[in-house]
C-alpha positions as CSV (number, residue, x, y, z in Angstrom):
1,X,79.8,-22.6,70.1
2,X,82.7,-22.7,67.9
3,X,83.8,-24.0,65.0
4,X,87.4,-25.4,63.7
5,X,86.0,-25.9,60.5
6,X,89.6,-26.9,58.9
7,X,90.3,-29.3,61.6
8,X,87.5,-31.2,61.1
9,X,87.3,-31.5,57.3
10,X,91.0,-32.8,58.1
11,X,89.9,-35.2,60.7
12,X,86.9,-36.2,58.2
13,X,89.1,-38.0,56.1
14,X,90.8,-39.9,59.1
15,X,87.6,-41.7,60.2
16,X,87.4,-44.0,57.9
17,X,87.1,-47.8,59.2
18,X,90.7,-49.3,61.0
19,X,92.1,-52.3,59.4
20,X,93.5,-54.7,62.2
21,X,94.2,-57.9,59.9
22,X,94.4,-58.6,56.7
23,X,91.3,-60.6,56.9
24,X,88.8,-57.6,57.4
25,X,87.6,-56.0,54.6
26,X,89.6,-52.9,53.8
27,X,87.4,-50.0,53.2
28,X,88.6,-46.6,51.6
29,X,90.0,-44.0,54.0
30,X,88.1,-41.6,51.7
31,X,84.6,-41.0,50.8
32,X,84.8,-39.9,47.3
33,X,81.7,-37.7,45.8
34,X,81.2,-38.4,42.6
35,X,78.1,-36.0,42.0
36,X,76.1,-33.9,44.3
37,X,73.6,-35.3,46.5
38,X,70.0,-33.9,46.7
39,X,70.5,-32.1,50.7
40,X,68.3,-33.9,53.1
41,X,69.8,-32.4,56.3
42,X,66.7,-29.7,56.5
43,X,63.2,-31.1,55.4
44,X,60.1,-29.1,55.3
45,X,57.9,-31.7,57.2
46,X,60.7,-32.8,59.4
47,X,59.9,-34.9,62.5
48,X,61.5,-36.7,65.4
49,X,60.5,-40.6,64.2
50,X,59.4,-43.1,66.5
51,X,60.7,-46.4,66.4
52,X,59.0,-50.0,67.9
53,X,60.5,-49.5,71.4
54,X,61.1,-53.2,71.3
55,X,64.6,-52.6,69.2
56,X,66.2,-50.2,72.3
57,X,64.7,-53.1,74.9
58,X,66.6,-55.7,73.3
59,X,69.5,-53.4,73.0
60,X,69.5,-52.8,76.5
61,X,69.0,-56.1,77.3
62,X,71.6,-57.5,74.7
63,X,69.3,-60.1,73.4
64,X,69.5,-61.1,69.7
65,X,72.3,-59.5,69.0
66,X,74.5,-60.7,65.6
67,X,77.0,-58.3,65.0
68,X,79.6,-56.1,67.1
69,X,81.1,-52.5,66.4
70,X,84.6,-51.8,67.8
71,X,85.5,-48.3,68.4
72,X,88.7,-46.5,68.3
73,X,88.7,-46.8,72.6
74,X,88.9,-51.0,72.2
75,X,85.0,-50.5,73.7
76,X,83.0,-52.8,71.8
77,X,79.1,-52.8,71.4
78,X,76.9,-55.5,70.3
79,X,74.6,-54.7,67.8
80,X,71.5,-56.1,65.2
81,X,73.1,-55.8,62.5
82,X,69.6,-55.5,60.7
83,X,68.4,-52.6,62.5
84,X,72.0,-50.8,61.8
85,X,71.5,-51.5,58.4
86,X,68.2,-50.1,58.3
87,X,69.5,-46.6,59.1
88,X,72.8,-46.7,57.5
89,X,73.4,-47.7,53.9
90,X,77.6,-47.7,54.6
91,X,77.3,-50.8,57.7
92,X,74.6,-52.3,55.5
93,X,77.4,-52.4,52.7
94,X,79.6,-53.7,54.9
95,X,77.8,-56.2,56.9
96,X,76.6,-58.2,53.8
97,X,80.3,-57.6,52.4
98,X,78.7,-56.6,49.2
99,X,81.9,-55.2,48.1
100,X,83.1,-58.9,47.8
101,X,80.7,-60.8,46.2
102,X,80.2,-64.3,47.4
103,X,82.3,-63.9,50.9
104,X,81.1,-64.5,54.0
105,X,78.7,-61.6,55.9
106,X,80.6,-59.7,58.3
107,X,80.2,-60.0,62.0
108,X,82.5,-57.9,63.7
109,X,83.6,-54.1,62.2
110,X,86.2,-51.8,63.6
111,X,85.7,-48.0,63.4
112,X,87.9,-45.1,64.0
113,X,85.1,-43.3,66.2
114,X,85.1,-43.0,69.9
115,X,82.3,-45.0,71.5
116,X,80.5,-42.1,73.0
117,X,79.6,-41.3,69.4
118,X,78.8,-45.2,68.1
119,X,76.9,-44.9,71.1
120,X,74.4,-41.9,70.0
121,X,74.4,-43.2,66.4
122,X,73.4,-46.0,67.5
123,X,70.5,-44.0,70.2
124,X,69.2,-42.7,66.6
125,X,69.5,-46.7,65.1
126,X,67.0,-48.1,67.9
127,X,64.9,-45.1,69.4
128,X,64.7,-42.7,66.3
129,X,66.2,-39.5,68.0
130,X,69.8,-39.0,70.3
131,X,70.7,-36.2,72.2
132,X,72.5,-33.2,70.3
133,X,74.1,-30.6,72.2
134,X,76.8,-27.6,71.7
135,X,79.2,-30.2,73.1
136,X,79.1,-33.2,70.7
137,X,77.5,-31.6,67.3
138,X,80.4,-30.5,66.1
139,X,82.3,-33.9,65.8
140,X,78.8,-36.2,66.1
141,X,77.6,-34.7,62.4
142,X,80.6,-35.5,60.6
143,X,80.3,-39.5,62.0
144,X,76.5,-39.9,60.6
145,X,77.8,-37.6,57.4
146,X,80.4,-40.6,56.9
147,X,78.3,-43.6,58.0
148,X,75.4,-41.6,55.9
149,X,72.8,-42.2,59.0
150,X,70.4,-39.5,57.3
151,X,68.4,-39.6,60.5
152,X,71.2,-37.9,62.5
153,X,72.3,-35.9,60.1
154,X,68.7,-34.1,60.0
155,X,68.6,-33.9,63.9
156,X,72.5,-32.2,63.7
157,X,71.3,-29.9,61.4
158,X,68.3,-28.6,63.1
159,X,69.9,-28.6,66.3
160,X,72.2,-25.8,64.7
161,X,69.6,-24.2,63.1
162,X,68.2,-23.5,66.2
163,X,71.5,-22.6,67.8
164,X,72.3,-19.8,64.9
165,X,73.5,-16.4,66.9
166,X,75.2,-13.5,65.9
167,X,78.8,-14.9,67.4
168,X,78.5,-18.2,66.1
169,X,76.6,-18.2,63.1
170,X,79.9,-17.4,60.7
171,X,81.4,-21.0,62.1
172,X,77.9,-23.2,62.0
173,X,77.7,-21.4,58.2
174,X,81.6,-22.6,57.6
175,X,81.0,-25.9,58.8
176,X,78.0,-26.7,57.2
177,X,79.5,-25.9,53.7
178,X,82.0,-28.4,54.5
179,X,79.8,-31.0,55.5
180,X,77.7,-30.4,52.0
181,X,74.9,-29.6,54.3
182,X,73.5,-27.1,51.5
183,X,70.0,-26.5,53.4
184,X,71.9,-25.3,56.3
185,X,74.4,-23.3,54.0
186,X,71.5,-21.3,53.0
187,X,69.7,-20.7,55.7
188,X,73.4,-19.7,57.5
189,X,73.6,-17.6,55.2
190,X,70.8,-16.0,54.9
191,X,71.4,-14.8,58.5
192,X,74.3,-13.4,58.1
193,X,73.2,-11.2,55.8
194,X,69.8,-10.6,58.2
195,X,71.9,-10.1,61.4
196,X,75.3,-8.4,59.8
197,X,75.5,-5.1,62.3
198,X,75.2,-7.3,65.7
199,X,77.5,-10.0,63.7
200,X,80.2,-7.2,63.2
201,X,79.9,-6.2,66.7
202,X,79.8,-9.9,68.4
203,X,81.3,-12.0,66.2
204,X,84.8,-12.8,66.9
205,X,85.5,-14.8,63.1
206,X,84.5,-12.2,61.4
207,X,88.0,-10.7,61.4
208,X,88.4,-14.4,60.1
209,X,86.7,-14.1,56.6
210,X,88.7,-14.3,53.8
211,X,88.5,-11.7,51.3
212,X,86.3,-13.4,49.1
213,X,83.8,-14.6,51.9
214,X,83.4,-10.8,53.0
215,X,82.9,-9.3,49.4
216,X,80.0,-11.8,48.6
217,X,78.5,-10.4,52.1
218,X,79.2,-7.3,51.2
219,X,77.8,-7.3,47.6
220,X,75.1,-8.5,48.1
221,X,71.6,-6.8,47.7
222,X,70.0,-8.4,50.3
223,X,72.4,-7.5,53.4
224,X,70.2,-6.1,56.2
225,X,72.0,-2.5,56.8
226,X,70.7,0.7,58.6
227,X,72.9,2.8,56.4
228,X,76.2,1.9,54.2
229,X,78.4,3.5,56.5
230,X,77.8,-0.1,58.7
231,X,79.4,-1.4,55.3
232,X,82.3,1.0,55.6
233,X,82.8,0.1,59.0
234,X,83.0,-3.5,58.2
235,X,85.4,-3.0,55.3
236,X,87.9,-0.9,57.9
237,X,87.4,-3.5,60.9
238,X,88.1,-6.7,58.5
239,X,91.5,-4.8,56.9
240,X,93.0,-3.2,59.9
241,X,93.1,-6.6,61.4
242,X,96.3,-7.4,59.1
243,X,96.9,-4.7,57.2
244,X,99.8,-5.1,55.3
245,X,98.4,-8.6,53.9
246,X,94.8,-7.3,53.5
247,X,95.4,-3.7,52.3
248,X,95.6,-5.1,48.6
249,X,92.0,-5.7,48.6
250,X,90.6,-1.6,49.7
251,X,90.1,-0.6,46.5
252,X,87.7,-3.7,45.4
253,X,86.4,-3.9,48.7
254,X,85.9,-0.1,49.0
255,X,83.3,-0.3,45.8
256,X,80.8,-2.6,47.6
257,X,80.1,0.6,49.9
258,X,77.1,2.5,47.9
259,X,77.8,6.2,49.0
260,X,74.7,7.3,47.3
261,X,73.0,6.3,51.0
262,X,75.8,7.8,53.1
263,X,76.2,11.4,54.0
264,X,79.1,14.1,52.2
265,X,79.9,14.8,55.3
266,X,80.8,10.7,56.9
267,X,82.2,10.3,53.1
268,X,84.6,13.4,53.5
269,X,85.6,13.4,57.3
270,X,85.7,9.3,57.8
271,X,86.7,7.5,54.5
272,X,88.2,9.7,52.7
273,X,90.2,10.7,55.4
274,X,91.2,6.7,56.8
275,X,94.8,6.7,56.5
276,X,94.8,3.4,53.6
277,X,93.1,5.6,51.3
278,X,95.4,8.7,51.7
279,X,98.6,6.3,51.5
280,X,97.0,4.7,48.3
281,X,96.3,6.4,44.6
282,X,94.6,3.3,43.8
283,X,92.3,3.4,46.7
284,X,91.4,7.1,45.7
285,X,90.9,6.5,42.4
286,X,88.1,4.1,43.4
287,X,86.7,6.2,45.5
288,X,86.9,9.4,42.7
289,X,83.1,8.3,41.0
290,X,81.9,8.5,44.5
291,X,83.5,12.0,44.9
292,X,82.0,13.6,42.3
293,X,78.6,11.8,43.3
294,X,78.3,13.1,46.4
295,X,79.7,16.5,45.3
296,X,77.3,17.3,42.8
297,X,74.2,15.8,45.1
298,X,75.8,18.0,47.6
299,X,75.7,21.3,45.8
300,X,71.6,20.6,44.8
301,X,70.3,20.4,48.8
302,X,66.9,20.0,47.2
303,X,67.7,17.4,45.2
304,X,67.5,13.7,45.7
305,X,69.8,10.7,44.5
306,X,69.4,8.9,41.6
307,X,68.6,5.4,43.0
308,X,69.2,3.6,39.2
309,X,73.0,5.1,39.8
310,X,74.7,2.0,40.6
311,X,76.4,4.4,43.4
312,X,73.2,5.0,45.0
313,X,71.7,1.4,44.4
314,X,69.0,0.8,47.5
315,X,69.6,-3.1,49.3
316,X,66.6,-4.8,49.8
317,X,64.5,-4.1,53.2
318,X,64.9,-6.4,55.7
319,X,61.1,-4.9,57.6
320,X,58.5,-3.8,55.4
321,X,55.9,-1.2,56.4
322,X,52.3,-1.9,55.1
323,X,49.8,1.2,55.7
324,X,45.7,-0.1,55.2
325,X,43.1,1.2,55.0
326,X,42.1,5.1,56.8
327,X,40.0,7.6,55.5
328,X,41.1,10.0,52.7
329,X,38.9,12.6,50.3
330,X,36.2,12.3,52.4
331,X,35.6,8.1,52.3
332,X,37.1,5.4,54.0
333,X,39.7,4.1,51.5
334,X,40.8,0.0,50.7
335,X,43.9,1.1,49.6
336,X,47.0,-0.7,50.5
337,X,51.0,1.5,50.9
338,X,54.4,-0.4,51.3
339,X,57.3,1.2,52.2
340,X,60.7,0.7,51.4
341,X,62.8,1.9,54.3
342,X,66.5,1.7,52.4
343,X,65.2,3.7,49.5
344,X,62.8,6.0,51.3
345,X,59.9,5.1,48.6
346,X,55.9,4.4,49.3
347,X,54.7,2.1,46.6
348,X,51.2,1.6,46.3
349,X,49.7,-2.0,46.2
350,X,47.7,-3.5,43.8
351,X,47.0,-6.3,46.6
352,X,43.9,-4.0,48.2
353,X,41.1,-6.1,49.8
354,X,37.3,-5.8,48.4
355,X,35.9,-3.4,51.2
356,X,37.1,-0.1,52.6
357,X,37.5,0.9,56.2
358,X,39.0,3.1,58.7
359,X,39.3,3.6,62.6
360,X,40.3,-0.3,62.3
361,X,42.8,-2.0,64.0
362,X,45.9,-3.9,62.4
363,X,48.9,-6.2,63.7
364,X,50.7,-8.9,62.4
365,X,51.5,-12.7,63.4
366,X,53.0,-15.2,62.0
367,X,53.8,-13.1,59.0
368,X,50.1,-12.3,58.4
369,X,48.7,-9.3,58.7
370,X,45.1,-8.9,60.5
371,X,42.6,-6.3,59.7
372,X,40.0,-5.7,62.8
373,X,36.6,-4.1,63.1
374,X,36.8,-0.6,61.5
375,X,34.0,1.5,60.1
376,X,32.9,2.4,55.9
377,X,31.1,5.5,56.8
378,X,27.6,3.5,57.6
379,X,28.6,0.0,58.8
380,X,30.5,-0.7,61.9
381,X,32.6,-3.9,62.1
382,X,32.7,-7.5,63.5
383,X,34.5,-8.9,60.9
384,X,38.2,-9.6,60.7
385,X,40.2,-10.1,57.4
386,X,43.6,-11.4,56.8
387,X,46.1,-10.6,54.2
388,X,49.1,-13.4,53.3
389,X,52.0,-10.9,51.7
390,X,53.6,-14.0,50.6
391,X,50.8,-15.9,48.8
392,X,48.9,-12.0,47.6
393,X,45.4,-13.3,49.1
394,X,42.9,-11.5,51.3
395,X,40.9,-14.2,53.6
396,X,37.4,-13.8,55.9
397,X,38.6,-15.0,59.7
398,X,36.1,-15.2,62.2
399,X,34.2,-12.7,63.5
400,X,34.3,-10.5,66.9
401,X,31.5,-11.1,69.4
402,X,31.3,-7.1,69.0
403,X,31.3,-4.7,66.3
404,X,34.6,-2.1,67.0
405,X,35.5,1.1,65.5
406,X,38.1,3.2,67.2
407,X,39.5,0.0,68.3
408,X,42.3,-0.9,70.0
409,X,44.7,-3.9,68.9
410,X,47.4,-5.4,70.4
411,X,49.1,-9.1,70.1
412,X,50.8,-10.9,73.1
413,X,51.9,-14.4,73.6
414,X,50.5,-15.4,70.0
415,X,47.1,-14.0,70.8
416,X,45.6,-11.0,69.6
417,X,43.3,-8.5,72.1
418,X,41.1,-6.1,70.8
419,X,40.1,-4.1,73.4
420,X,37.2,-1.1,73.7
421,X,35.9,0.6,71.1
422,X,32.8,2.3,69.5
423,X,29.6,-0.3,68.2
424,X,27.8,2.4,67.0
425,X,26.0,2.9,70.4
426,X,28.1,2.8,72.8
427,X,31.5,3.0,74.1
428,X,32.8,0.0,75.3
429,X,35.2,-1.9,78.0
430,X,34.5,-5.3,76.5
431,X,37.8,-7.0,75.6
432,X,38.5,-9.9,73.1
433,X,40.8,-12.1,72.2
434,X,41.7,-14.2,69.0
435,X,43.6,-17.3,69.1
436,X,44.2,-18.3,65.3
437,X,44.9,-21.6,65.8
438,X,41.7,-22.2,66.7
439,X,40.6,-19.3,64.3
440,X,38.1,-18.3,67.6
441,X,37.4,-15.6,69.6
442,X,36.8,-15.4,73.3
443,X,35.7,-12.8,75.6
444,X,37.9,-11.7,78.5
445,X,38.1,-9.8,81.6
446,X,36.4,-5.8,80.7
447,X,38.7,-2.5,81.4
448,X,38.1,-0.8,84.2
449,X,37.5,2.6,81.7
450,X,35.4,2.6,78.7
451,X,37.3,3.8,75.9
452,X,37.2,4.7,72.3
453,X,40.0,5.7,70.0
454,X,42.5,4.8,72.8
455,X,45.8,2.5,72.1
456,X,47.1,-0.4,73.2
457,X,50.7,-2.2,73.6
458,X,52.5,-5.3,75.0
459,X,55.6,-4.7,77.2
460,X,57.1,-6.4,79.5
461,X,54.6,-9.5,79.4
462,X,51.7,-6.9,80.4
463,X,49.3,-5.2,77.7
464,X,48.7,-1.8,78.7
465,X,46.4,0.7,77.3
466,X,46.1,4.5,77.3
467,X,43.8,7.8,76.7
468,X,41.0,7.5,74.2
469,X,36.9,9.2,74.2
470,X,34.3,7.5,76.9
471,X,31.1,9.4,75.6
472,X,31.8,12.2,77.6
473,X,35.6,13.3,78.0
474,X,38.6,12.7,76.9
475,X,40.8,10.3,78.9
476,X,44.4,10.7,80.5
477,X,43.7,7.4,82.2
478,X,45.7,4.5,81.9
479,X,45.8,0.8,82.8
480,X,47.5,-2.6,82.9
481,X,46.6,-6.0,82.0
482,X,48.0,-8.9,83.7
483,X,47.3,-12.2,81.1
484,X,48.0,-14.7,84.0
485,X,45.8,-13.4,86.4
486,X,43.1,-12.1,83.6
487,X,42.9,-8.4,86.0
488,X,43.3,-4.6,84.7
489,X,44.8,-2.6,87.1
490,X,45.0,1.4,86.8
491,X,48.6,2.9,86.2
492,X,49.8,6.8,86.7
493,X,47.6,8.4,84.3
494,X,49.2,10.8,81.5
495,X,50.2,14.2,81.4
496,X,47.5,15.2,79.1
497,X,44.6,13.7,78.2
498,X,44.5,12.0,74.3
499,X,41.7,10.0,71.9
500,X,43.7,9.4,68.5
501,X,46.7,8.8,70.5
502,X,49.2,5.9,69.4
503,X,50.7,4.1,72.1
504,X,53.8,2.4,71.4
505,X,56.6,0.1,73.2
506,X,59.8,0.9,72.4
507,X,63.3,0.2,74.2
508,X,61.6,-0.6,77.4
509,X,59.0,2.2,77.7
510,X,55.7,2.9,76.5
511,X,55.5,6.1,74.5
512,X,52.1,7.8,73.9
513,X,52.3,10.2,70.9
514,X,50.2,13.1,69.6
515,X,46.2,12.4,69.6
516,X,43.2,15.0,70.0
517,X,43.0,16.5,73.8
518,X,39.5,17.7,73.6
519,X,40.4,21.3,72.2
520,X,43.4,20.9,69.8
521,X,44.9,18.7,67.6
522,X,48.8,17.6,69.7
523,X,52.2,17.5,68.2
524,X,53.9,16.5,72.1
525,X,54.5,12.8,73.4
526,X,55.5,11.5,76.6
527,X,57.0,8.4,77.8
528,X,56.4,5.6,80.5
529,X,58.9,3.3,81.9
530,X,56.6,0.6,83.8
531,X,59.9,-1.2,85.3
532,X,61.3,2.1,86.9
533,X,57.6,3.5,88.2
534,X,57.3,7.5,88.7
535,X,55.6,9.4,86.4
536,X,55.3,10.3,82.7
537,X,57.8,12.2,81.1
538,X,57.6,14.5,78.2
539,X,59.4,13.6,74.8
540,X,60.4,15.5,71.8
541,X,57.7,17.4,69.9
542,X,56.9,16.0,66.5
543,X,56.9,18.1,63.6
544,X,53.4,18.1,63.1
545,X,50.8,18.1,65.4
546,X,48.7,14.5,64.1
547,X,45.4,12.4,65.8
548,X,44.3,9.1,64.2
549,X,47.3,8.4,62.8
550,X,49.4,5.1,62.7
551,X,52.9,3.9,64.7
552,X,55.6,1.0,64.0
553,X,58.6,0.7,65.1
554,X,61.7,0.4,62.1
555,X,65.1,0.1,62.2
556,X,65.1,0.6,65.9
557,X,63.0,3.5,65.3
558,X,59.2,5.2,65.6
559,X,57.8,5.7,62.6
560,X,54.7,8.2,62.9
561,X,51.9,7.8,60.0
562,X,49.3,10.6,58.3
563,X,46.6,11.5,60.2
564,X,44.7,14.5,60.9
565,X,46.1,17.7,62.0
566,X,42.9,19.7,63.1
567,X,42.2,20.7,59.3
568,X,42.8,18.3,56.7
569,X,44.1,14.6,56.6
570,X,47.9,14.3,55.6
571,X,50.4,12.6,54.5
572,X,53.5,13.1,56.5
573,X,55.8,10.7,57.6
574,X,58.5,11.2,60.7
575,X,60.7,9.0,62.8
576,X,62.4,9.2,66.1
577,X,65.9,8.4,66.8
578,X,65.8,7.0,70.7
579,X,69.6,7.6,70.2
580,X,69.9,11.3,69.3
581,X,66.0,11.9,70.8
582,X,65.5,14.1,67.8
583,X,62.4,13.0,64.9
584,X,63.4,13.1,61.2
585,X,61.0,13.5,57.7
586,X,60.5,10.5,55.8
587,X,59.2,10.2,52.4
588,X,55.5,11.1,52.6
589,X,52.6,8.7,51.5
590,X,50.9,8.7,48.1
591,X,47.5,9.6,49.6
592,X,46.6,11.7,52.3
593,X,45.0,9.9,54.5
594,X,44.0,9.6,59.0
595,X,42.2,6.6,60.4
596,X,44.6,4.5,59.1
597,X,46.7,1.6,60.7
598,X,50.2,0.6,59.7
599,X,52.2,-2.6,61.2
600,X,55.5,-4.0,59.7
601,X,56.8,-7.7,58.4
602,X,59.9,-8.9,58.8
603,X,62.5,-11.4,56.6
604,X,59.4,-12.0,54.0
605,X,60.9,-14.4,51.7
606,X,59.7,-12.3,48.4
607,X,60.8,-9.1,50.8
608,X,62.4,-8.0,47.3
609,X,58.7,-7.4,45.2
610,X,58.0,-5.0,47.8
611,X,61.1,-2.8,47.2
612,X,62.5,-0.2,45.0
613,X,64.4,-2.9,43.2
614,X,61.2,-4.5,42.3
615,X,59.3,-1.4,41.4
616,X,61.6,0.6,39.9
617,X,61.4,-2.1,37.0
618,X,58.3,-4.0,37.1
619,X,58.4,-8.0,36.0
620,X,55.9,-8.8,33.1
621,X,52.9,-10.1,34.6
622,X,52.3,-8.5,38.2
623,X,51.1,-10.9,40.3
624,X,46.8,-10.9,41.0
625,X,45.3,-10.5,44.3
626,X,43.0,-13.3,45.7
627,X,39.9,-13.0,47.8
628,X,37.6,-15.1,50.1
């Protein structure tokens, strides 16, 4: 879908009303704002509205009709001028000819608009919704923008919201500016800036932006980068596309880069080296605080950047990670960890709920985060609490039929499955699941294993499940679940047997990290591609061998979470790169800590008090935790 945005505002001014005779009224070819309207083109509680299907029979029928519009084709459609009037302030205006006091109504108006568009105005007039597709939105918006048919505008809008993609979203953002459409504006914007690497890679306007368009991108705090050398790369893609006119702009554009976050080595051997920057003094002289920057943080390996330099300024995280619960100095702990992913910080959380646990299970939907079952070192769980990061409060949901430790959570298709676990007596192959609409339980078909401290994961619209303790032995088992047809199925079993493993899905593959495999304490993983079939394969090892830890997935990566290590609970935090299949240290956790479960949000709308930017200078008044 794409957008001529300056065509259209052009063409915008054209469709005012034509003027056959001297007769007719004349109306203004221009629509002049004299102060900003209040946007109405995204409500909150919007709606498709239902109108008395009387008005579209008698349209159809062309009963009772007073009034006639006559488009710019010579078509002319009859009309009530009533029920036009009731859904367009501009042909109420007009048909009472309140512009001229005291003259006769008008019957008959003439518009500069093709039919096919009177036509689906007019759908909206006597039905309450028309049909908006890639085809007609781009031309049927600006018709109910100048006939102010509120109604259509709203159905436009969301239509567009809807259609927002990485290689369109720069034109729909474009074109609802110039339509005023502020609501739209934002919410283009916003993802832009959520979406920027895929928009750089798909978008063909980007090369389009003007100079002032791309620094407010750039700038800007919030712009959802894996690293700044993404920034770089847009800064060299947007000038090489007309160099000689946009080569004046490197040096300003140069300092929206924040090199504190890229390597010496990218700084010295890509930017410094890009021919513009060699051919310009200006250009270097930009670049000379970042120079020294990275020099000096260079010669001090074991030292880390100053994230209050301006050069080394952390953007706001687009995920964030949120680590609950686990045990730690001997006790199962309430405490709550986010992580910031751009600034490689843990923060702890003031926003803890009332009761510790660990060995519970933890996902997210709908941007809440759901806290299952678990154990406080003498109870064993039914209970399920949920945790609203936007609102700070901690809320009771209902309870499990069965009490679970060492459970194993999963969501799929909006539902979340708890499956297996430890009641304090048993083992178990019961399976659950939660629907929160309905904020109820139901039981489901049983695995075909009994299994404690397994893990679970949806791929591929299939929840499989792997490892874990039956009483007895340690699994290598695995199996499938098929939602449609409510049956588990058994699938190659793993290489080596695991309880405290962490299963994860990740690029099309299930991969089953670390765990306990009845003697030792594992640092190997292996990997499962359901759609290719054969057999597990082994993965890089981690750097420390970890059961009863917790997994996410992050920037396109596997995060890996404390746990136990076969002598004491810790900390550590590594990541896997699916790209160079190598695993990386990240920041360690505050606490040390295994039982834990971790899961991650993403585009929070306060995504910015969980960041560096938020911590690193606290606002008066932190906000209070809330608990029911």
């Amino acid at each position: 879908m794409e957008f001529n945005t300056k065509h259209r505002k052009l063409s915008k001014n054209k469709n005012s009303v034509r003027i056959p005779a001297s007769t007719k009224p004349r109306l203004t070819k221009k629509r002049i704002v004299t102060r900003k309207r209040k946007c109405v083109c995204l409500p909150e509680n919007f709606s498709v509205v239902e109108f008395p299907a009387i008005w579209n029979e008698l349209r159809q029928n062309g009963q009772l009709c007073d009034g006639a519009i006559l488009c710019t084709d010579n078509i002319s459609i009859d009309v009530h001028r009533a029920i036009l009037s009731a859904v367009s302030p501009y042909f109420k205006a007009i048909f009472v000819n309140s512009l001229k006091k005291g003259e006769p109504e008008e019957r008959v108006i003439f518009v500069d608009v093709p039919s096919y568009y009177m036509n689906l105005i007019l759908d909206y007039a006597y039905s309450g919704t028309c049909t908006v597709t890639a085809e007609n939105v781009e031309y049927l918006l600006p018709y109910a923008d100048q006939f102010d048919v509120v109604g259509v505008i709203q159905l436009c809008c969301q239509f567009l919201l809807q259609e927002l993609r990485p290689h369109n979203c720069l034109g729909i953002f474009k074109f609802a500016r110039c339509y005023f459409c502020s609501d739209l504006e934002k919410k283009g914007k916003l993802y832009i800036r959520q979406n920027f690497a895929r928009i750089l890679k798909e978008c063909s306007e980007f090369k389009s932006l003007s100079y002032e368009e791309l620094e407010d991108v750039l700038c800007d705090d919030e712009l959802n980068v894996k690293n700044e050398e993404i920034v770089f790369q847009a800064v060299k893609t947007w000038v090489e596309h007309d160099l000689d006119n946009r080569k004046k702009y490197i040096p300003s554009l140069l300092s929206c880069v924040r090199y504190g976050h890229i390597s010496f080595k990218y700084f010295k051997t890509k930017i410094l080296q890009w021919q513009p920057v060699i051919d310009d003094a200006k250009c270097q002289e930009a670049l000379y605080p970042a120079v020294v920057f990275l020099t000096i943080l260079d010669s001090r390996p074991e030292t880390e950047a100053d994230l209050n330099d301006p050069l080394a300024r952390p953007r706001i995280p687009y995920e964030i990670l949120f680590a609950v619960g686990g045990w730690s100095a001997g006790s199962p702990t309430s405490f709550v960890e986010t992580y910031d992913t751009r600034a490689d910080r843990w923060f702890l959380s003031i926003h803890m709920d009332l009761s510790p646990r660990a060995y519970h299970g933890l996902c997210t939907l709908n941007n809440l985060i759901y806290m299952i079952g678990g154990f406080d070192g003498s109870d064993h769980f039914n209970t399920v609490r949920c945790y609203d990061p936007v609102a700070n409060t901690w809320h009771e949901r209902a309870c499990m039929y069965q009490a679970r430790c060492y459970v194993s959570v999963v969501v799929h298709d909006g539902l979340i499955y708890a499956l297996g676990g430890y009641n304090g007596r048993t083992r178990m192959s019961s399976v659950e699941r939660y629907y929160p609409g309905k904020n109820q339980w139901e039981m489901t078909t049983p695995m075909n294993r009994q299994r404690s401290d397994a893990s679970a994961a949806s791929l591929g619209g299939k929840i499989y499940i792997v490892g874990g303790f039956n009483g007895q032995e340690v699994l290598s088992s695995a199996e499938m679940f098929d939602p449609d047809t409510r049956q588990w199925s058994f699938i190659r079993s793993m290489i080596s047997p695991r309880s405290g493993v962490s299963l994860i899905a990740y690029r099309e593959c299930l991969y089953a990290l670390g765990g306990f495999n009845g003697y030792s304490r594992l640092n190997t993983g292996e990997r499962f591609c359901p759609h290719r079939g054969g057999e597990w394969q082994e993965v890089t090892e981690m750097f420390s061998a970890r059961s009863n830890f917790a997994t996410v997935l992050l920037d396109d990566m596997i995060f890996v979470i404390g746990g136990f290590n076969g002598t004491t609970t810790i900390p550590h935090v590594e990541c896997y790169d699916g790209d160079t299949l190598e695993w990386y240290d990240a920041a360690p956790m505050n606490l040390t800590r295994s039982a834990l479960s971790a899961c991650v949000l993403v585009g929070l709308p306060n995504a910015r008090s969980f960041s560096y930017l938020a911590k690193a200078v606290p606002a008066a008044g932190a906000d209070q935790v809330h608990h029911s």
